[in-house]
C-alpha positions in Angstrom: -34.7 -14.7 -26.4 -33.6 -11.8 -24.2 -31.1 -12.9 -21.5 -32.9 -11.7 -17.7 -30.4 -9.1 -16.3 -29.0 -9.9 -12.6 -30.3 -8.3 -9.6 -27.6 -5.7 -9.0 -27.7 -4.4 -5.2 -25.2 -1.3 -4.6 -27.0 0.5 -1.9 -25.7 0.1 1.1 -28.5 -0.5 3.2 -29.8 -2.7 0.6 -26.5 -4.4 0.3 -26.2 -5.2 4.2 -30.3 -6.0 4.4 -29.2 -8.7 2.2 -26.1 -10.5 3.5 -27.8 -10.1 7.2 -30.6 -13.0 5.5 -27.9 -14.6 4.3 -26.2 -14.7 7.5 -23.8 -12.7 6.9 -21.8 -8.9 7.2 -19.9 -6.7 5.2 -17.1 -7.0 7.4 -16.8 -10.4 7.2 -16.2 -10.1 3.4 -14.0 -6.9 3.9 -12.0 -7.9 6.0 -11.1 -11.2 3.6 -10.5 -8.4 1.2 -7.8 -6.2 3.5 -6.2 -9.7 4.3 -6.0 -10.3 0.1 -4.6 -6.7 -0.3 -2.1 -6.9 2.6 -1.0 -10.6 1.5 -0.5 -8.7 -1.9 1.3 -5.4 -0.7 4.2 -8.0 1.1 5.4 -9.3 -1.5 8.7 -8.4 -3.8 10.1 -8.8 -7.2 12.6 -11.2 -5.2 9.5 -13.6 -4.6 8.9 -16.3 -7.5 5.4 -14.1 -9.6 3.2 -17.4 -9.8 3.5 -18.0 -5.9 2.3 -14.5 -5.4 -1.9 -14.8 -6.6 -1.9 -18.2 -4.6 -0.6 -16.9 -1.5 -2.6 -13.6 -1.1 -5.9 -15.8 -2.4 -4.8 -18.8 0.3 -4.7 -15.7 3.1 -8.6 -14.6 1.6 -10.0 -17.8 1.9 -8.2 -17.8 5.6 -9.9 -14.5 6.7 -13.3 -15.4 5.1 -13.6 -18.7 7.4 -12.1 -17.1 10.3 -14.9 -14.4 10.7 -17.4 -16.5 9.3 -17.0 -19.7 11.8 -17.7 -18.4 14.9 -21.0 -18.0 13.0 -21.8 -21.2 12.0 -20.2 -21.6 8.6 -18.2 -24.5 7.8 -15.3 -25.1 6.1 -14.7 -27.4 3.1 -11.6 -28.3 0.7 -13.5 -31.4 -1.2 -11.6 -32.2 -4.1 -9.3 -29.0 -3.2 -12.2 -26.3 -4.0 -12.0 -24.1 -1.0 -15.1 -23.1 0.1 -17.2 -21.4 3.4 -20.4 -23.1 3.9 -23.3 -21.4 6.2 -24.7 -23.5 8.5 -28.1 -24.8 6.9 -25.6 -26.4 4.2 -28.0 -23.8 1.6 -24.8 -21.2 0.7 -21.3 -21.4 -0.6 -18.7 -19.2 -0.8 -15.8 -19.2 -3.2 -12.8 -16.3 -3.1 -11.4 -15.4 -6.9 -9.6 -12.1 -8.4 -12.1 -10.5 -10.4 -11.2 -8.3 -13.7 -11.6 -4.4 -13.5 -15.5 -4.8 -14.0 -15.4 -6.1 -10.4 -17.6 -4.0 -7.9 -18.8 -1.8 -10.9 -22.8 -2.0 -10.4 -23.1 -1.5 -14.3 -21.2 -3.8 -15.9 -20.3 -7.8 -16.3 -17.2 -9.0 -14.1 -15.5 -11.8 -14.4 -12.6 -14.3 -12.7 -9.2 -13.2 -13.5 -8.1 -16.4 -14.0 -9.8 -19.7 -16.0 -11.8 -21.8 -13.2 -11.9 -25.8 -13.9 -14.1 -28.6 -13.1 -15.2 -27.9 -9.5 -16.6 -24.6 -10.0 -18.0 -25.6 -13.4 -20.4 -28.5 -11.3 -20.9 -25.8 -8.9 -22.5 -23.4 -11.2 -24.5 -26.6 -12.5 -25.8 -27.2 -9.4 -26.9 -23.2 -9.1 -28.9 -23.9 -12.3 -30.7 -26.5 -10.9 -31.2 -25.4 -7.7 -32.9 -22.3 -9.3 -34.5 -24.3 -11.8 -32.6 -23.2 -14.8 -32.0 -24.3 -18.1 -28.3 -22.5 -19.3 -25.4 -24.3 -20.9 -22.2 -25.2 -18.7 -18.7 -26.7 -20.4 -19.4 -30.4 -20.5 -17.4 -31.6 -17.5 -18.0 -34.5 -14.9 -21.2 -33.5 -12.8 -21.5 -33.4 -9.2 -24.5 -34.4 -7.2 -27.9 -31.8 -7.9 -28.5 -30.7 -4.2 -25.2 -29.5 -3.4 -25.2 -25.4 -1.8 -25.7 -22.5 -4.2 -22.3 -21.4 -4.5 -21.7 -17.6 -4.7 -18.6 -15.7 -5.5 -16.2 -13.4 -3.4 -14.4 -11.2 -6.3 -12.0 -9.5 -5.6 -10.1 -6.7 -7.9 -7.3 -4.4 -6.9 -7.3 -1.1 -9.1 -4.6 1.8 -8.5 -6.7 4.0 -5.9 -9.1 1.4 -4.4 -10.0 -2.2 -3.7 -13.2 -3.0 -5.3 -15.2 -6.5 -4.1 -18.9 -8.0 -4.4 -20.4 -11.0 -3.2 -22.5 -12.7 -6.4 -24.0 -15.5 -7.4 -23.1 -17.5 -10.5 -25.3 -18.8 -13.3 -23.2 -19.6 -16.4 -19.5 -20.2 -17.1 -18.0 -20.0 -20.9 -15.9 -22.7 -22.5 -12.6 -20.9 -21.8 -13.5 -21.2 -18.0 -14.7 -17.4 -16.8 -17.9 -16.7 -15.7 -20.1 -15.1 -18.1 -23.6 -14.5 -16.2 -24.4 -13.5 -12.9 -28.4 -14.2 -11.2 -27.8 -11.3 -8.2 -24.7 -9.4 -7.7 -24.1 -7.2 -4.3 -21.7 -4.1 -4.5 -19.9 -4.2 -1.2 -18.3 -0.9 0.1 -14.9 -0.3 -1.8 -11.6 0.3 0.2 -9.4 3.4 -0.6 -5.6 3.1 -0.9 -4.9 6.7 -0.6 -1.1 5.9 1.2 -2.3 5.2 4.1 -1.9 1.7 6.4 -5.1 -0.4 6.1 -5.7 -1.8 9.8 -6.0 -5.6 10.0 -8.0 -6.6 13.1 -7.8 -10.3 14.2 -11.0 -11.9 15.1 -12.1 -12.9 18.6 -11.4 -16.1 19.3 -11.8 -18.0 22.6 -9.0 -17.7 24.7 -7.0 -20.6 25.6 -5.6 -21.3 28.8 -1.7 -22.9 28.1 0.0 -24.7 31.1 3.6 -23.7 31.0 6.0 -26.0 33.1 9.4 -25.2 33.5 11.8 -27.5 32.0 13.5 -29.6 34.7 
């Protein structure tokens, strides 16, 4: 039986066509991504190496829920799996590194690193949800109507930072994801030397009564 290649959008009016019905832009995910890179780019050999992939993802999943909120999106940390969720509780989104096949319209990313139980029940519940009969690693199973949960990945290379937003469908025994159902190419950011601009998002402004001290 011939394994059904994903639906690989790289265009970019395709590519924003497609996150605007899923209520989304490409900025909000780019922007997650210059967060990721700067988080990254502070960092020295003086600073303990396994803190360093935790941090810069902890300041992605930050970023992602901070442009995505004023929306309507919702954070959750259930059982410590970060996600974003949009606001007909339908959509999912997870941060990860990706490996170098990351934003590469013809190949097969993957996460970096293994993923464990939470995003193995997640995936289940993309099988079902799309009425799919694949093979997960036997784990506990969560409940069958949860959100189809889709991926941020994110890769740095030497010249550029390379992301895509994709949705899940199997994940191997060693715990990387091995098969994608629709994968979207967003825009890649150069690192040619020069300073990549991080802009806040709006917020609403707060009004702060300051008394002086008596």
């Amino acid at each position: 039986m011939t394994t059904p290649s994903p639906l690989v959008l790289s265009q970019p009016d395709q590519v924003i066509g497609r996150l605007q019905r899923l209520g989304l832009t490409e900025e909000n995910l780019l922007h997650a991504a210059r967060r990721w890179h700067v988080a990254w780019s502070g960092f020295t050999a003086n600073h303990p190496p396994f803190g360093i992939g935790i941090a810069a993802w902890m300041e992605a999943v930050a970023a992602l829920r901070e442009t995505t909120m004023p929306l309507g999106w919702v954070r959750s940390d259930e059982r410590n799996y970060a996600l974003v969720i949009s606001p007909d509780g339908a959509m999912a989104i997870s941060v990860a590194t990706g490996d170098a096949g990351t934003g590469r319209p013809n190949t097969s990313p993957s996460n970096k690193a293994p993923k464990g139980v939470s995003t193995a029940d997640a995936i289940s519940v993309n099988q079902i949800q799309l009425e799919l009969d694949l093979p997960v690693p036997e784990l506990p199973s969560s409940e069958d109507d949860g959100p189809l949960t889709w991926f941020l990945l994110l890769h740095r290379a030497h010249d550029e930072i390379r992301c895509e937003l994709s949705l899940p469908l199997e994940m191997s025994p060693d715990g990387r994801i091995s098969r994608w159902k629709e994968r979207l190419i967003l825009s890649s950011i150069p690192l040619d030397g020069d300073i990549i601009e991080v802009i806040a998002p709006e917020g609403p402004d707060l009004d702060i009564d300051v008394k002086r001290k008596a």
